[in-house]
C-alpha positions as CSV (number, residue, x, y, z in Angstrom):
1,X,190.1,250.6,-22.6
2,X,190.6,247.2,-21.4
3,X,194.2,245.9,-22.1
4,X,194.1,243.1,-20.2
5,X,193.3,239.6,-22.6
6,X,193.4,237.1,-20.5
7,X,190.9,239.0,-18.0
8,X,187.8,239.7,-20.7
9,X,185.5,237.4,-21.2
10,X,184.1,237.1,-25.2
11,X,181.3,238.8,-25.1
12,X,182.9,242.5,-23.5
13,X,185.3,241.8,-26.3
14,X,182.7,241.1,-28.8
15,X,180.5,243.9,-27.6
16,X,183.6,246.3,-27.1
17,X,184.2,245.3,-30.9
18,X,180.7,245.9,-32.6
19,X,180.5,249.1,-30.4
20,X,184.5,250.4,-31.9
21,X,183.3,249.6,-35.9
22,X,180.2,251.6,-35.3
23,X,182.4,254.6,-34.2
24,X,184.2,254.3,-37.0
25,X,181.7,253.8,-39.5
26,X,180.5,257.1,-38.5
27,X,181.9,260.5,-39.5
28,X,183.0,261.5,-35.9
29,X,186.5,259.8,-35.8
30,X,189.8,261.9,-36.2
31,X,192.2,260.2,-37.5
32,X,194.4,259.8,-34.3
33,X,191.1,258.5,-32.6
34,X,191.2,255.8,-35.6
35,X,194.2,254.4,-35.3
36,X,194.0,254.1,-31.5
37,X,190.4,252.1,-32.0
38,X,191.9,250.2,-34.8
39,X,194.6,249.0,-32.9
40,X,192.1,247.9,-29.9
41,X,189.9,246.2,-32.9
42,X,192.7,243.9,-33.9
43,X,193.3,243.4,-30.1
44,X,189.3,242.4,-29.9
45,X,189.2,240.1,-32.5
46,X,192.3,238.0,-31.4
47,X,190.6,237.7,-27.8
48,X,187.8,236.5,-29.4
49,X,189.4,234.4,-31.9
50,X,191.2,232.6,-29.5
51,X,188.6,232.4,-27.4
52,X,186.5,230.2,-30.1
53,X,189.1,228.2,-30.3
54,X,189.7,227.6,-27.0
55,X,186.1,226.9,-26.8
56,X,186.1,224.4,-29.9
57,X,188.7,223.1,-28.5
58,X,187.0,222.1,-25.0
59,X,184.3,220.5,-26.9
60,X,186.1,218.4,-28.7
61,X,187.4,217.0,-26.1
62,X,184.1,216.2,-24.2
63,X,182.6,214.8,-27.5
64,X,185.8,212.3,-27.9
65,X,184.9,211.6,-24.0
66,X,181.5,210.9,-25.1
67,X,182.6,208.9,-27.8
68,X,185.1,207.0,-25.6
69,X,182.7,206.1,-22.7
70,X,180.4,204.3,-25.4
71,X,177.7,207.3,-25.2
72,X,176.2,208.2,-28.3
73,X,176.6,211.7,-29.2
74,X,174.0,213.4,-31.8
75,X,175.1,214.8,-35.0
């Protein structure tokens, strides 16, 4: 398992993610394997949450720079 957040990118996360709640949607967990791939779900999902936001964040920016330089920007 990959611990490291700043080092994945979204889509290991993402993938990493839909591959743990298969897993456990399955019968073929123990219970101490559950709570260990729990854990590294909740750790997934803030990578990627911040990620998006990062993300949204950047383009924001550029579409006020767009905005700004008297480009017109599509809706």
């Amino acid at each position: 398992m990959n611990n490291n957040k700043g080092k994945i990118s979204y889509q290991e996360a993402y993938q990493e993610l839909v591959a743990i709640v298969k897993e456990l949607e399955g019968d073929n967990v123990s219970i101490d394997e559950m709570s260990k791939k729990v854990k590294r779900a909740a750790v997934l999902a803030d990578i990627c949450k911040e990620k998006l936001k990062m993300t949204e964040k950047e383009v924001g920016e550029i579409l006020r720079e767009l905005e700004g330089s008297g480009e017109k920007v599509k809706d």
